[in-house]
C-alpha positions, 0 to 999 in steps of 0.5 A, a space after each residue: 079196589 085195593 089201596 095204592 102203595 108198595 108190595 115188596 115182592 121176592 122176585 124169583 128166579 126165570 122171571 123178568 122183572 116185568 114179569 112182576 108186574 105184569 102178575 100183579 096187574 091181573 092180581 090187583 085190576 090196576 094197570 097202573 104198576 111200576 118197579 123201582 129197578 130191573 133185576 136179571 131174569 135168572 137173579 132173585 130177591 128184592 123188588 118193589 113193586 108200586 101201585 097206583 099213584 105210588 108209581 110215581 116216587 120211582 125217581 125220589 128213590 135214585 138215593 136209595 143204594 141196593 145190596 147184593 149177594 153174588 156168586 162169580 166163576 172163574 175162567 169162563 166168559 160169556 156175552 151176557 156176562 153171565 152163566 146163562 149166556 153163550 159161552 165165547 171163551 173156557 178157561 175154568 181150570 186156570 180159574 183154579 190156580 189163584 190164592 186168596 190173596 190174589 183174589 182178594 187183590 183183584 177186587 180192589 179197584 172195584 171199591 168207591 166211586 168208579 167207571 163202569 161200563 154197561 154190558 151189551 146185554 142190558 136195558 140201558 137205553 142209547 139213542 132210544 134203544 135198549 142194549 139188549 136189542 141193538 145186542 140181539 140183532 148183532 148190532 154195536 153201538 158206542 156205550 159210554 162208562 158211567 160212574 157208579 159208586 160201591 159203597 162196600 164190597 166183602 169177599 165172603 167164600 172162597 172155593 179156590 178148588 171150583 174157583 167160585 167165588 162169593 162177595 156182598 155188594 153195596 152199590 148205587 143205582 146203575 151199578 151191573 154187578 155180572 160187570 164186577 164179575 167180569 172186570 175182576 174176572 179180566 184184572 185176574 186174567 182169566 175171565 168171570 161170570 156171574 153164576 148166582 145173584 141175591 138182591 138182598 136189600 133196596 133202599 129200606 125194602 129187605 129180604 126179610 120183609 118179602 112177599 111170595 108170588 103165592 102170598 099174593 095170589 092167595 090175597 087179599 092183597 091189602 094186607 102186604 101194601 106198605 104206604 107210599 112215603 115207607 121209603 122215602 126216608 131220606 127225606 125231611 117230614 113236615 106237617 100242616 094244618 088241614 086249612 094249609 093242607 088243602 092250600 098245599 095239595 092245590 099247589 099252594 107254597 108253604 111259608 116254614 112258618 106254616 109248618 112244623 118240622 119233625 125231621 130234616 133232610 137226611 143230605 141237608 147238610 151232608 154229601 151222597 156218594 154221587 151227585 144228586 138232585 139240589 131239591 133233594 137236598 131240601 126235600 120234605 114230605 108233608 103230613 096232615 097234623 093230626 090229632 092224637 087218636 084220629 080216626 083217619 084211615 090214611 097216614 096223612 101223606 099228602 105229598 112231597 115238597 122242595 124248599 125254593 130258596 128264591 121264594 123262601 117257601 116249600 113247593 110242592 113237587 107232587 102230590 098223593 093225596 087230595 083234600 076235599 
């Protein structure tokens, strides 16, 4: 039985993401397995797959903003928004036409926070259905714009002559890059689509530290499981005696007393580029005190806690490992 934890696998490109984990279920015998965030079918790169018990630190990880490389062509519309949809309109050769600095001046609005709107083909949910499903039966449905935050957005190449264009993108969670491509597409006047998309990066998980469908099914698999705190990293750390440590992961509150902070919240005392939780913003992960040169195969994570200001105390929110 394999330990639970991340694998930070390179996602290629013809498979959903479900995909994913629908082959580390048959790798790994566990049913339990969940992704931190659908990626496109046709797109590649990053996804974190977490097993176990780890499945559940998928919300904590709402903070984390993800990193793309993606490439756009001008003039042509699609239903999906993408290259690989049904084409509703051809207009490439006025794709064609523009300067750089028109182009540079297209993007511009498409920086901090703003109003996006889901595409159709999508798996945002309203009123229990996915888009794509009231979109595949030829349904409409009314989708409200969400506010998404880009935190940074850098026109790399620009093939003025085919009209493709490629831009890095740092964004929030939520955030539809083929929609970028099709408003900036629409703010030029000739339509866009996504033609290539890399997610190069989510949360501390890059593309540099991937693992290959073939890595894994050459195994063993515990060789590329990350522990399941690796990324909560804009969390505070705090650790307990092994007496308070059974105490905490039994549902037991902490006094601050009882602890020793060796970090603070990352947004204690700053702002996100989006609102988020309040609790996330006294967040701690808790940690057994362990003595120099344990023997401890674990890392001594026992789970996450939120301070309460009413009981002054940290309350435990969930817990990953037990204490006899």
């Amino acid at each position: 039985m394999i330990r639970d934890g991340i694998i930070n696998l390179l996602k290629p490109a013809g498979m959903t993401s479900h995909d994913g984990v629908q082959i580390l279920r048959r790798l790994s015998g566990i049913k339990r397995i969940g992704h931190t965030g659908t990626l496109d079918p046709m797109a590649v790169g990053v996804l974190p797959l977490c097993i176990g018990s780890a499945a559940r630190i998928t919300e904590y990880l709402d903070l984390d903003y993800k990193k793309y490389r993606c490439e756009m062509q001008l003039g042509l519309v699609t239903d999906t928004q993408d290259i690989w949809g049904t084409i509703l309109s051809d207009h490439r050769e006025d794709g064609k036409k523009f300067s750089e600095a028109e182009i540079l001046e297209a993007f511009k609005p498409f920086r901090g926070q703003i109003l996006q709107l889901p595409p159709n083909y999508s798996a945002v949910r309203v009123n229990g259905r996915r888009l794509y499903e009231y979109a595949r039966q030829g349904e409409t449905v009314e989708v409200k714009p969400r506010l998404v935050d880009i935190k940074s957005l850098s026109v790399i190449q620009m093939d003025l002559d085919s009209g493709r264009i490629t831009f890095d993108v740092e964004c929030s969670k939520g955030t539809y890059i083929r929609t970028i491509c099709q408003d900036v597409g629409e703010q030029l006047g000739c339509g866009a689509v996504m033609s290539c998309l890399i997610r190069t990066a989510s949360g501390i998980f890059t593309l540099e530290n991937t693992v290959t469908l073939e890595e894994l099914a050459e195994g063993p698999l515990d060789r590329y499981i990350l522990d399941t705190d690796y990324p909560l990293v804009h969390f505070g750390r705090a650790a307990v005696s092994e007496e308070r440590g059974k105490w905490f992961v039994n549902g037991g509150h902490l006094r601050m007393s009882e602890v020793k902070i060796e970090k603070e919240p990352e947004f204690k005392d700053s702002e996100q580029g989006l609102d988020i939780r309040e609790e996330y913003k006294m967040a701690y992960n808790i940690y057994l005190d362990q003595p120099q040169g344990s023997k401890d195969v674990t890392n001594g994570f026992l789970g996450v806690a939120f301070y309460n200001k009413q009981y002054k105390k940290l309350v435990p929110d969930k817990i990953f490992l037990r204490q006899g």
